[in-house]
TORPA-4810 file (N, C-alpha, C, O; in nm, 3 decimals):
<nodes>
NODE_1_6.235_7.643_7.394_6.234_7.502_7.434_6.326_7.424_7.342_6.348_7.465_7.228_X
NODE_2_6.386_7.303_7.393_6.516_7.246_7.306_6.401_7.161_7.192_6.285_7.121_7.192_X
NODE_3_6.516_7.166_7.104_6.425_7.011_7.055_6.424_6.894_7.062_6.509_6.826_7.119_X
NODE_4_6.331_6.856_7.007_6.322_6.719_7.032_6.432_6.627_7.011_6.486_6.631_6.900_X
NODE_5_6.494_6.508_7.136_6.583_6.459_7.119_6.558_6.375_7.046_6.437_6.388_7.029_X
NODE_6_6.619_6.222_6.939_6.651_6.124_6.887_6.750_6.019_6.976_6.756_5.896_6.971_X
NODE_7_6.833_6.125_7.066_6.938_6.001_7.101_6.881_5.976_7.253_6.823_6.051_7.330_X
NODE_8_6.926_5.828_7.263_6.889_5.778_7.418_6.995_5.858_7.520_7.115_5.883_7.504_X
NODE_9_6.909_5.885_7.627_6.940_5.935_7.771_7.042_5.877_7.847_7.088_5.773_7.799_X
NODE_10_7.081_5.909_7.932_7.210_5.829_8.037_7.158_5.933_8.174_7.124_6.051_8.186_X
NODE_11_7.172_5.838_8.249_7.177_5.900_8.432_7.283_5.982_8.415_7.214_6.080_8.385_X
NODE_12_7.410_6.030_8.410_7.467_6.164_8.408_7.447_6.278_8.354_7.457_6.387_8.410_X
NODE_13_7.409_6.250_8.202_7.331_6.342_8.158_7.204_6.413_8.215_7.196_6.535_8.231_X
NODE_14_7.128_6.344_8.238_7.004_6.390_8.339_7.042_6.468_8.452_6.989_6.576_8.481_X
NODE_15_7.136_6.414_8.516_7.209_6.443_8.670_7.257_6.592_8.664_7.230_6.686_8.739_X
NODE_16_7.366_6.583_8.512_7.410_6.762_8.499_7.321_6.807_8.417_7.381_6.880_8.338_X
NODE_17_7.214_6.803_8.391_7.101_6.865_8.334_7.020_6.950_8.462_6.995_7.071_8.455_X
NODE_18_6.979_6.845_8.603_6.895_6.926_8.678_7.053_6.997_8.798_7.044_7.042_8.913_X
NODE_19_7.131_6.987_8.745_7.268_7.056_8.848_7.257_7.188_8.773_7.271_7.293_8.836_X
NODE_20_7.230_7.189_8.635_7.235_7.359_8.542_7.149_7.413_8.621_7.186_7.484_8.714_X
NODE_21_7.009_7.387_8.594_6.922_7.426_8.627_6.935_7.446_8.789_6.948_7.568_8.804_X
NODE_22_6.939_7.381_8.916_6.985_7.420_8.987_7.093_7.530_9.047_7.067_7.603_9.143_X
NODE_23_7.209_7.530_8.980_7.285_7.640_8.949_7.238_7.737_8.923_7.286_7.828_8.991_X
NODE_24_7.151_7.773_8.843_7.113_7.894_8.775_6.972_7.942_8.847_6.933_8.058_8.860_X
NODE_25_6.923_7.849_8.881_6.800_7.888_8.913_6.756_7.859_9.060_6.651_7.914_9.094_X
NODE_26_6.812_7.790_9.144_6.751_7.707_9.317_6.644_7.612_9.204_6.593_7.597_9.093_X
NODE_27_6.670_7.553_9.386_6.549_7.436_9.390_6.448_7.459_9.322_6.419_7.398_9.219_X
NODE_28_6.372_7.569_9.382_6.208_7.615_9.333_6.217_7.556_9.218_6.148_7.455_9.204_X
NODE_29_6.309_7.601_9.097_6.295_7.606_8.952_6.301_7.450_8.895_6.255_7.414_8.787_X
NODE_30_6.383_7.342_9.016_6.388_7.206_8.931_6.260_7.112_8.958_6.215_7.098_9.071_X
NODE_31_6.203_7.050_8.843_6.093_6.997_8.842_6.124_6.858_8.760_6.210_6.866_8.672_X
NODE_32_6.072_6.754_8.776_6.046_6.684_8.599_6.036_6.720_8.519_6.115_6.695_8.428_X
NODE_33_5.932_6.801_8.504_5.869_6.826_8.367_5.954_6.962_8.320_5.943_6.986_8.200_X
NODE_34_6.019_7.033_8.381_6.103_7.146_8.362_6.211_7.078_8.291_6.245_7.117_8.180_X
NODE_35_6.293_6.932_8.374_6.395_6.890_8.359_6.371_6.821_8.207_6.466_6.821_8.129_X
NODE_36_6.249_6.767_8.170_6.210_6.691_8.061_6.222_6.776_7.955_6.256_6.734_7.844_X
NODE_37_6.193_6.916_7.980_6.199_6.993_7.846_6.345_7.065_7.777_6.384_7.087_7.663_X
NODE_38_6.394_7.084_7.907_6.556_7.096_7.896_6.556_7.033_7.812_6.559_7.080_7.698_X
NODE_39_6.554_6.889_7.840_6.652_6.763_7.802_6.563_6.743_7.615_6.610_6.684_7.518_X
NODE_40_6.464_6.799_7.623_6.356_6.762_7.505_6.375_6.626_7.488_6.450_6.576_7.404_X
NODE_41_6.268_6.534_7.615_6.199_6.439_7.635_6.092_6.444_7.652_6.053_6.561_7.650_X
NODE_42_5.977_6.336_7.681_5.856_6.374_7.768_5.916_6.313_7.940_6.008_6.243_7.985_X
NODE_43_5.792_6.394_7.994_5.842_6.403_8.168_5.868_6.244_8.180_5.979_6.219_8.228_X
NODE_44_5.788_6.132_8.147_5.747_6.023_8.200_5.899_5.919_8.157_5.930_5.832_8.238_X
NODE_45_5.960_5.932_8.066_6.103_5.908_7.965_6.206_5.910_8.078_6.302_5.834_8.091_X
NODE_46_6.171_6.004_8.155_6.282_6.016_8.296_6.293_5.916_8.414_6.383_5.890_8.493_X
NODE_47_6.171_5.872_8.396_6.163_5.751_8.457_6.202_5.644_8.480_6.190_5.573_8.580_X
NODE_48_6.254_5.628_8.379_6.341_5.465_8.300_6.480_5.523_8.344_6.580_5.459_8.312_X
NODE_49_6.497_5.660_8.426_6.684_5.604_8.452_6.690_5.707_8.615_6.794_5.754_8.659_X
NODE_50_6.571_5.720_8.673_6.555_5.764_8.813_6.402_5.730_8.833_6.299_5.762_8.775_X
NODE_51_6.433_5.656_8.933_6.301_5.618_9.024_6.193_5.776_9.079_6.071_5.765_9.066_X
NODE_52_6.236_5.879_9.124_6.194_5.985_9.143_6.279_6.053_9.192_6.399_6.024_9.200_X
NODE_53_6.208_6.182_9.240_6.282_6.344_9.216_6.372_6.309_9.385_6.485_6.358_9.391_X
NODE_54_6.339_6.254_9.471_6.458_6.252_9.545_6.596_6.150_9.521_6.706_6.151_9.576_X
NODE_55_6.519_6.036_9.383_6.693_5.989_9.324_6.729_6.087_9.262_6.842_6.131_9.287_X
NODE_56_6.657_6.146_9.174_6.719_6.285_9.107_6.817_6.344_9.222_6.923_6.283_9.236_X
NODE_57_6.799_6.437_9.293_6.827_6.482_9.390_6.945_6.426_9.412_7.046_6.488_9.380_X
NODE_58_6.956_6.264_9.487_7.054_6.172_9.538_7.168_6.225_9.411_7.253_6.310_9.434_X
NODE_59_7.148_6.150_9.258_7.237_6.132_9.166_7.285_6.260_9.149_7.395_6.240_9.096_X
NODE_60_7.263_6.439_9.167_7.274_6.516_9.165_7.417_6.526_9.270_7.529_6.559_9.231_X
NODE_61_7.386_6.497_9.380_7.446_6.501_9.456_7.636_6.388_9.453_7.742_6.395_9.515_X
NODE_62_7.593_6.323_9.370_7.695_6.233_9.382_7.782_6.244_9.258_7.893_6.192_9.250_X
NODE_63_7.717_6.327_9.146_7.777_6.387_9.036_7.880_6.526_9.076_7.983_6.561_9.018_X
NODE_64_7.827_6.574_9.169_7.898_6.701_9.221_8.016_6.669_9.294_8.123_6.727_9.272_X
NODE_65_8.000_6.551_9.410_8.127_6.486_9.496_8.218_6.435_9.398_8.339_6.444_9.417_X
NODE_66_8.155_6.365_9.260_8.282_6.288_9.200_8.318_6.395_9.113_8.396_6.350_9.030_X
NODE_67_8.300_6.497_9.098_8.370_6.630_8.989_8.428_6.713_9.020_8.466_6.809_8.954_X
NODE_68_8.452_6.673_9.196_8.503_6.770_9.278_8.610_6.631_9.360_8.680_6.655_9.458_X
NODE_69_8.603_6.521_9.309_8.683_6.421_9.371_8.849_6.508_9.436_8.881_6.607_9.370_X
NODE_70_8.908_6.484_9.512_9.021_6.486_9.551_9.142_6.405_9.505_9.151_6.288_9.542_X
NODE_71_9.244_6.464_9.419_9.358_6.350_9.345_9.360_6.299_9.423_9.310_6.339_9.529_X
NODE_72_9.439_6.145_9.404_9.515_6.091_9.470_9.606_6.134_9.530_9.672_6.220_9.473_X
NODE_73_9.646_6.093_9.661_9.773_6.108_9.718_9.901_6.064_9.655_9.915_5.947_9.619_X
NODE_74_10.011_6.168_9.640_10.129_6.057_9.578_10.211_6.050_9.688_10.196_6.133_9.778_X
NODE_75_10.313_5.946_9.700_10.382_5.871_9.748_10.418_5.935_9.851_10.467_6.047_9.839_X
NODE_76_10.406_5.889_9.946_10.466_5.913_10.096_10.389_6.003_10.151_10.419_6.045_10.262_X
NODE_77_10.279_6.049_10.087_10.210_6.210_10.140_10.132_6.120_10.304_10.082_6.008_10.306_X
NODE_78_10.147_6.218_10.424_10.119_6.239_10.537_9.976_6.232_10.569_9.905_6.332_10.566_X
NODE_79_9.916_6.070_10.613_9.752_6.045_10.593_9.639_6.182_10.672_9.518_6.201_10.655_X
NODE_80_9.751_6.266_10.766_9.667_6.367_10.754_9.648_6.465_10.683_9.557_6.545_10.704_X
NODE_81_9.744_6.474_10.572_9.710_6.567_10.470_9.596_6.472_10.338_9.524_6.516_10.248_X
NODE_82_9.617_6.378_10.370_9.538_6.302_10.229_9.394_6.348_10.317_9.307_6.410_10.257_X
NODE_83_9.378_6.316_10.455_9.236_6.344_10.517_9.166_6.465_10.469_9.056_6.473_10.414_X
NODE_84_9.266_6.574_10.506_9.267_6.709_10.507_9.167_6.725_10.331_9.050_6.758_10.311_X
NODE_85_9.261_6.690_10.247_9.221_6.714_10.108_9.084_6.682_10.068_9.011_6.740_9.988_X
NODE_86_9.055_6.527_10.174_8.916_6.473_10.092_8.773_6.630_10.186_8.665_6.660_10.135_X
NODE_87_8.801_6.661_10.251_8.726_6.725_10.341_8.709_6.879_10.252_8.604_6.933_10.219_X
NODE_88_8.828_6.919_10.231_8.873_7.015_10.129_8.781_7.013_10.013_8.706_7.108_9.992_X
NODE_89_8.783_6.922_9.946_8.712_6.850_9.806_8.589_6.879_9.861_8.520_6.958_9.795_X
NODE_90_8.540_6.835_9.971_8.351_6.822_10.008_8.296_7.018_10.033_8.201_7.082_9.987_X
NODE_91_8.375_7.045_10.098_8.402_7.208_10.111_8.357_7.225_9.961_8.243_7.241_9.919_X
NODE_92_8.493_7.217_9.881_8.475_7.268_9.739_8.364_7.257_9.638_8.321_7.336_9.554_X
NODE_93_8.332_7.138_9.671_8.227_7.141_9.597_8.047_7.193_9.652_7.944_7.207_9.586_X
NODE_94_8.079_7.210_9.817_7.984_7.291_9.817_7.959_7.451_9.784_7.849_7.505_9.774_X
NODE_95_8.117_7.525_9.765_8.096_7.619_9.779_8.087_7.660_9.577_8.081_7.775_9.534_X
NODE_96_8.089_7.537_9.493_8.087_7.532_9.390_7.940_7.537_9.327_7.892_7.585_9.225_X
NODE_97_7.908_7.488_9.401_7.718_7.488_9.391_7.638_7.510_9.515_7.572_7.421_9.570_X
NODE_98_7.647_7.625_9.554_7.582_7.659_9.681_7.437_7.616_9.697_7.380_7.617_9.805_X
NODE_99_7.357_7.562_9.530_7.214_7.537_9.559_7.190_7.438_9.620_7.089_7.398_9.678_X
NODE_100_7.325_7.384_9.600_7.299_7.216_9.598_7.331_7.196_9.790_7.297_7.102_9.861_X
NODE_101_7.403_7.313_9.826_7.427_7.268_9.978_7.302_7.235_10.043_7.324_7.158_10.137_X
NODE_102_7.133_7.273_10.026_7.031_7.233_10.112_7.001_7.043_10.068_6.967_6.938_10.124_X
NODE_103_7.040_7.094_9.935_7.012_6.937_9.911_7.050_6.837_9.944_6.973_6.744_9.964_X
NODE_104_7.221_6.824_9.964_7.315_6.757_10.005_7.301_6.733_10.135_7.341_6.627_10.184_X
NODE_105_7.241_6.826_10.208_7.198_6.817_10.379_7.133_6.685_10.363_7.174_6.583_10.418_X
NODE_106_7.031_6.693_10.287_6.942_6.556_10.318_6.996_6.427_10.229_6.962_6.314_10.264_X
NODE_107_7.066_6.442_10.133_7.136_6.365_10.083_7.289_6.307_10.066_7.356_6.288_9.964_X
NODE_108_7.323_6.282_10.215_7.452_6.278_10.202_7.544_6.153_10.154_7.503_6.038_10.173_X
NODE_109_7.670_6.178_10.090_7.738_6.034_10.045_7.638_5.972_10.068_7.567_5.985_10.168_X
NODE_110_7.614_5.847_9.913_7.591_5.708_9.916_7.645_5.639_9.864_7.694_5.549_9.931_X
NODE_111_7.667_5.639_9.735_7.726_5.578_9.644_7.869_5.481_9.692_7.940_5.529_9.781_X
NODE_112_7.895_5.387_9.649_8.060_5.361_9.707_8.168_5.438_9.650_8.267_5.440_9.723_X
NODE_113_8.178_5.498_9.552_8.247_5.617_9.503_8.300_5.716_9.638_8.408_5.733_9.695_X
NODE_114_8.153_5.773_9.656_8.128_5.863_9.728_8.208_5.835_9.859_8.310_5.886_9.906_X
NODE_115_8.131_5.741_9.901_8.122_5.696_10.002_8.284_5.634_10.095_8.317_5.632_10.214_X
NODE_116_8.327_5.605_10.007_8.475_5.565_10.055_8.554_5.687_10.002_8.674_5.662_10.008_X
NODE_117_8.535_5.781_9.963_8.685_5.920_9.962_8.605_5.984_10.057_8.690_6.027_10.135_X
NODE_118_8.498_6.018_10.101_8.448_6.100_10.208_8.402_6.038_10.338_8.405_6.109_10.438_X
NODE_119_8.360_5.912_10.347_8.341_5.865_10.516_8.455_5.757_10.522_8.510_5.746_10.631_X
NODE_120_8.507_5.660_10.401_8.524_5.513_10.449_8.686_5.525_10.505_8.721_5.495_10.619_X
NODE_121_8.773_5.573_10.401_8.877_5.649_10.415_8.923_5.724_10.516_9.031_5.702_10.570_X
NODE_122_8.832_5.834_10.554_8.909_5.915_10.667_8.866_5.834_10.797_8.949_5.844_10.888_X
NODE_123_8.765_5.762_10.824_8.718_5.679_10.917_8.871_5.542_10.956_8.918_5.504_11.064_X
NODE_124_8.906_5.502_10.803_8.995_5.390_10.832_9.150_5.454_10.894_9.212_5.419_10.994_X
NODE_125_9.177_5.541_10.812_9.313_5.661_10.864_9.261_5.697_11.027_9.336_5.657_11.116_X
NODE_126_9.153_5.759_11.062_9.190_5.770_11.180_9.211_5.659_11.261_9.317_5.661_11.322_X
NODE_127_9.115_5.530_11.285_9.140_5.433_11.328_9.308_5.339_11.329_9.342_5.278_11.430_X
NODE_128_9.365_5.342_11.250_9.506_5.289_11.193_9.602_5.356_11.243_9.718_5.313_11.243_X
NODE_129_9.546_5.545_11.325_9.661_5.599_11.371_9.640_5.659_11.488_9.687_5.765_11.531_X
NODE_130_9.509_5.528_11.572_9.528_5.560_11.716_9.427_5.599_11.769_9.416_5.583_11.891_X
NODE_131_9.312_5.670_11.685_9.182_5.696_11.751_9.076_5.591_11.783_9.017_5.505_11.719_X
NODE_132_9.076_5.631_11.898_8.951_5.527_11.920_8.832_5.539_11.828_8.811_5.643_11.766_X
NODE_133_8.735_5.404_11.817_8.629_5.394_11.744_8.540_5.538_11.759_8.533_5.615_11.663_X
NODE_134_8.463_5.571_11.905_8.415_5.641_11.955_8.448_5.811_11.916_8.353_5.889_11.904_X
NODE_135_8.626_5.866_11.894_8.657_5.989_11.879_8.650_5.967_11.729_8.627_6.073_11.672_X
NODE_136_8.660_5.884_11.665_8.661_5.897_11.486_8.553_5.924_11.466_8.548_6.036_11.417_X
NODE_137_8.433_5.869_11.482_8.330_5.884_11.475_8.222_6.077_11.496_8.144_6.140_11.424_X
NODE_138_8.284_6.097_11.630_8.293_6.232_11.647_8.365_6.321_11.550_8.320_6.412_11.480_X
NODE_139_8.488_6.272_11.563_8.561_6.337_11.457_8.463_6.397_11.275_8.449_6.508_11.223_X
NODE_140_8.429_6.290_11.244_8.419_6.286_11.135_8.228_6.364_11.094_8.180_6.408_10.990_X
NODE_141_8.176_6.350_11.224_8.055_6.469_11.226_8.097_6.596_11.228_8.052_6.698_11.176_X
NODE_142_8.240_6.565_11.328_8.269_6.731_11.371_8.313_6.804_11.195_8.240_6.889_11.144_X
NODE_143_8.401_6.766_11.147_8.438_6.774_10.980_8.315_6.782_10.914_8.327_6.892_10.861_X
NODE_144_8.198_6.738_10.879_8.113_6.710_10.777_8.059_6.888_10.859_8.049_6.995_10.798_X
NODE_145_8.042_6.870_10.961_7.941_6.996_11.040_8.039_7.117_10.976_7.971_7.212_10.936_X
NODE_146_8.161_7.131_10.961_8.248_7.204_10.972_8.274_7.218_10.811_8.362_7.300_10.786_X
NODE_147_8.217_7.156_10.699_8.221_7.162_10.621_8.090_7.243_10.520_8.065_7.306_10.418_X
NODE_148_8.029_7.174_10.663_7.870_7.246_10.561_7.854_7.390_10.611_7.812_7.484_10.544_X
NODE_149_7.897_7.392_10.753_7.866_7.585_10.772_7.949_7.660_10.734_7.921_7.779_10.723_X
NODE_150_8.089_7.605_10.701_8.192_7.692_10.641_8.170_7.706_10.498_8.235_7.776_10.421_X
NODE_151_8.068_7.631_10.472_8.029_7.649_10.271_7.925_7.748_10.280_7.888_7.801_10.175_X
NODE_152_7.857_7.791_10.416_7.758_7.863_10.388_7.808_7.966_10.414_7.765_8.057_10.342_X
NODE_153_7.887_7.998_10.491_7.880_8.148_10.535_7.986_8.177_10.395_7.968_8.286_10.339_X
NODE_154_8.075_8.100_10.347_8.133_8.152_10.247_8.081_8.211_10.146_8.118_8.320_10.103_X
NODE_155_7.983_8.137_10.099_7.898_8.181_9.944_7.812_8.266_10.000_7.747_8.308_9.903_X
NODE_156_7.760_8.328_10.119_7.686_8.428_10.195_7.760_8.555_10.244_7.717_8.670_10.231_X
NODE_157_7.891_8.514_10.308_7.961_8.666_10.272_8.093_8.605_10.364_8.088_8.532_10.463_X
NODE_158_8.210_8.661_10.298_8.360_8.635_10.250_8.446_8.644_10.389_8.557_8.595_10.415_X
NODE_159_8.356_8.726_10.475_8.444_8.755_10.592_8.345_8.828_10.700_8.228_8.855_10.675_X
NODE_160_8.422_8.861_10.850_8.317_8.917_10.928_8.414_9.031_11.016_8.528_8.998_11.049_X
NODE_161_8.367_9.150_11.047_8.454_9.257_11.084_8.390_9.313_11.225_8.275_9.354_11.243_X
NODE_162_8.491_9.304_11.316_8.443_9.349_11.447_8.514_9.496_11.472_8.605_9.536_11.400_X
NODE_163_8.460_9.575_11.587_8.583_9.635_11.619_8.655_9.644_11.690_8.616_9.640_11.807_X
NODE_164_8.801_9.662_11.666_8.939_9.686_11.748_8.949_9.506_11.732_9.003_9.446_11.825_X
NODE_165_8.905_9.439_11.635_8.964_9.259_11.633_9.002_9.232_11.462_8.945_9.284_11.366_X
NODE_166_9.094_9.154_11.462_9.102_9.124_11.307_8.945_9.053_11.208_8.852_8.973_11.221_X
NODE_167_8.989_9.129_11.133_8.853_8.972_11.075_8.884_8.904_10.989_8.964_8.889_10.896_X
NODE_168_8.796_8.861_11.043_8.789_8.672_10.992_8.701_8.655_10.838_8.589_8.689_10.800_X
NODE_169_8.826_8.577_10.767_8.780_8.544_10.671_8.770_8.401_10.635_8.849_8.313_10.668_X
NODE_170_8.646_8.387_10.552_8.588_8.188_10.474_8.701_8.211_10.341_8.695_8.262_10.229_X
NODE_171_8.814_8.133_10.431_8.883_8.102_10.266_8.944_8.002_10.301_9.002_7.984_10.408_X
NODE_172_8.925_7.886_10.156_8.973_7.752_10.178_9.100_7.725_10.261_9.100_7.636_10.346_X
NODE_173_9.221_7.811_10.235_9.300_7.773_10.345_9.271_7.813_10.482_9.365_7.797_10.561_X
NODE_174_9.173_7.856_10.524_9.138_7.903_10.660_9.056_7.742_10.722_9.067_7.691_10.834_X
NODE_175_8.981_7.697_10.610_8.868_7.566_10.648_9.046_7.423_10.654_9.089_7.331_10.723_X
NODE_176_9.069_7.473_10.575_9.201_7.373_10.565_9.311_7.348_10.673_9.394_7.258_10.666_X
NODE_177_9.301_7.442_10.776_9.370_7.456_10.884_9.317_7.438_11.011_9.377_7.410_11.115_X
NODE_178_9.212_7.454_10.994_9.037_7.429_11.095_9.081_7.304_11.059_9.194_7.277_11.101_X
NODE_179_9.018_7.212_10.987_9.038_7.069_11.005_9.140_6.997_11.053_9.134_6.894_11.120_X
NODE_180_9.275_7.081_10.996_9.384_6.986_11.025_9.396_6.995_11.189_9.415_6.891_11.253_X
NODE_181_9.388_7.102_11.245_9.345_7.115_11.381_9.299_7.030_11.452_9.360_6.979_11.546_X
NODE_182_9.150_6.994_11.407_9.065_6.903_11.442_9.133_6.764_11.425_9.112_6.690_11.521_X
NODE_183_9.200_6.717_11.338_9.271_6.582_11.310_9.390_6.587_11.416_9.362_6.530_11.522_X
NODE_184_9.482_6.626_11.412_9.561_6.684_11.512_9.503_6.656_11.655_9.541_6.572_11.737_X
NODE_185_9.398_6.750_11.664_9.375_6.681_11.836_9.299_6.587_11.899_9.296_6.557_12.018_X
NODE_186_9.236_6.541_11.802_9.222_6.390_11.840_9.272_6.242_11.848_9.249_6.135_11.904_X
NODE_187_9.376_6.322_11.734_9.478_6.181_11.702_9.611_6.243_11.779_9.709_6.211_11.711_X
NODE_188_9.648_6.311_11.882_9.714_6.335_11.938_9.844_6.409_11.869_9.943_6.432_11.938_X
NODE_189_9.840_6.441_11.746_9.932_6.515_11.666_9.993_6.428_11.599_10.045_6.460_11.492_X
NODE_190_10.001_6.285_11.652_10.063_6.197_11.550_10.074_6.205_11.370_9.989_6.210_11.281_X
NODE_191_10.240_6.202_11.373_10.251_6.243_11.245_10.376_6.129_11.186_10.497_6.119_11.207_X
NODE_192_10.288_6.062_11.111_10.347_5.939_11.047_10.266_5.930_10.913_10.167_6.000_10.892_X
NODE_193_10.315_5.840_10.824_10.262_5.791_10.680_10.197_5.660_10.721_10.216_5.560_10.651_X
NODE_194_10.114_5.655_10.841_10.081_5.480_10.819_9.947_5.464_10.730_9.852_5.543_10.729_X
NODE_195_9.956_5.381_10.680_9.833_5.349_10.594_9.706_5.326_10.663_9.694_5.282_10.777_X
NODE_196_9.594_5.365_10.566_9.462_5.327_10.624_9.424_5.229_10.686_9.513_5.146_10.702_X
NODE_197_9.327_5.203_10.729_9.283_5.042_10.848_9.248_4.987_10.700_9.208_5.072_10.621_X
NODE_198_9.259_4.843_10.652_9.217_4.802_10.533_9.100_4.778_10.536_9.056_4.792_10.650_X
NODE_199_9.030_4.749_10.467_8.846_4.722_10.434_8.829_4.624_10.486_8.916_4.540_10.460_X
NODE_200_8.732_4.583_10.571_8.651_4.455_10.586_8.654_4.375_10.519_8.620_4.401_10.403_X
NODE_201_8.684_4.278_10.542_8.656_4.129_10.437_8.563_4.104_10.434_8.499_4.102_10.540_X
NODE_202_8.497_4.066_10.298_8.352_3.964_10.298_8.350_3.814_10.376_8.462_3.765_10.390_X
NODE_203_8.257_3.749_10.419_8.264_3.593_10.425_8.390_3.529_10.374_8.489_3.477_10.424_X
NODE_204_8.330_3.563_10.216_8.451_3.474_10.144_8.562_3.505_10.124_8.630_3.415_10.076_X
NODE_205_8.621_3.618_10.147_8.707_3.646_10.132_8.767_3.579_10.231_8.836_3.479_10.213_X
NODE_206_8.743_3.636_10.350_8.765_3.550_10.529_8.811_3.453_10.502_8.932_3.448_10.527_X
NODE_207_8.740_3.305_10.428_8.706_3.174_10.439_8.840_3.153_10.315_8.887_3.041_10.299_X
NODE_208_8.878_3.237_10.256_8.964_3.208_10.125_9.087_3.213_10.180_9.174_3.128_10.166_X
NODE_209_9.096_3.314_10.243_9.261_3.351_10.380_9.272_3.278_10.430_9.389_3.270_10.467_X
NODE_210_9.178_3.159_10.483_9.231_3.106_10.581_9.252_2.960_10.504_9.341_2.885_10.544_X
NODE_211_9.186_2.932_10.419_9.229_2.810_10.322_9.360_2.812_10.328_9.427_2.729_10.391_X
NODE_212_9.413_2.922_10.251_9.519_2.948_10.207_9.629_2.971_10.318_9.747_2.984_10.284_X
NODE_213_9.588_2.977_10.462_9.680_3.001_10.563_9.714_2.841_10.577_9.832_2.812_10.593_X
NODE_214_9.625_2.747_10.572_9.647_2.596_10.556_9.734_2.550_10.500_9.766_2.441_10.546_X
NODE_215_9.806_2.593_10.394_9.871_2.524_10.294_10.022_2.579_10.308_10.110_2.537_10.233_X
</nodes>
């Protein structure tokens, strides 16, 4: 058992504390009071920086998306390859912590971190280059679906062998070409650098543009 800590706690710390343990061990093994002794706290100490074991869970989940973030795009790169990458990244990091793929099922993106390199982003790119509301939307289940069974069968086994047919193998450039596919035929193959649909304005923001369109 560790010892006893002196220094104060932080939500990331906690977060890659029950991701070890997860890693190493599944679900079964993560608990509070498991996670408390890791950390050499008492269970109740955990409290003060997660509401309970499904924020655990949540913050788990959103520590893994941002450590597996996708660079930035540099200059001029083709918004379906920037798409391609963030999808890539969600892949990667499931197949980086396979424990965490049941968890992530029920916990998907929240955070705004999260939340804008994996839904807000590829949602605004497709919209900006022609898809209707309705096929982005599809689109972007069809990708998440296509992300989570291609993480499973990968970390479950590498390839599948028929006979008298080639086989098929789970390797990132195989999921990487699957998607771009999928982007491709909904957006009609269109292949341009146009930029994302920009973010929603708040109220005020609205009300500040148009002041300023006055003058």
């Amino acid at each position: 058992m560790p010892p006893r800590r002196t220094a104060p706690l932080t939500r990331d710390e906690i977060f890659a504390a029950a991701l070890a343990i997860l890693d190493a061990e599944g679900f079964p093994a993560l608990s509070m009071r498991r996670l408390a002794q890791e950390l050499g706290v008492e269970a109740m100490s955990l409290y003060h920086h997660v509401r309970d074991k499904q924020a655990l869970l949540g913050g788990v989940v959103e520590l893994c998306l941002r450590t597996q973030a996708p660079a930035p795009p540099g200059p001029g790169a083709a918004w379906q390859d920037v798409v391609t990458e963030a999808f890539v990244a969600f892949r990667r990091t499931l197949v980086a912590h396979p424990n965490v793929l049941p968890v992530m099922a029920a916990h998907p993106p929240a955070s705004g971190e999260s939340m804008a390199a994996h839904v807000e982003l590829p949602l605004r790119y497709f919209l900006a280059n022609g898809v209707p509301q309705k096929d982005a939307a599809r689109l972007l289940e069809a990708l998440f679906a296509l992300g989570f069974g291609h993480a499973m069968l990968t970390t479950n086994y590498k390839e599948m062998r028929g006979r008298g047919v080639p086989p098929v193998h789970f390797t990132e450039p195989s999921f990487a070409h699957s998607v771009r596919l999928l982007i491709d035929g909904y957006s009609g193959g269109k292949r341009g650098r146009r930029k994302p649909a920009p973010e929603p304005r708040t109220p005020r923001e609205s009300a500040s543009k148009k002041r300023a369109s006055r003058h």
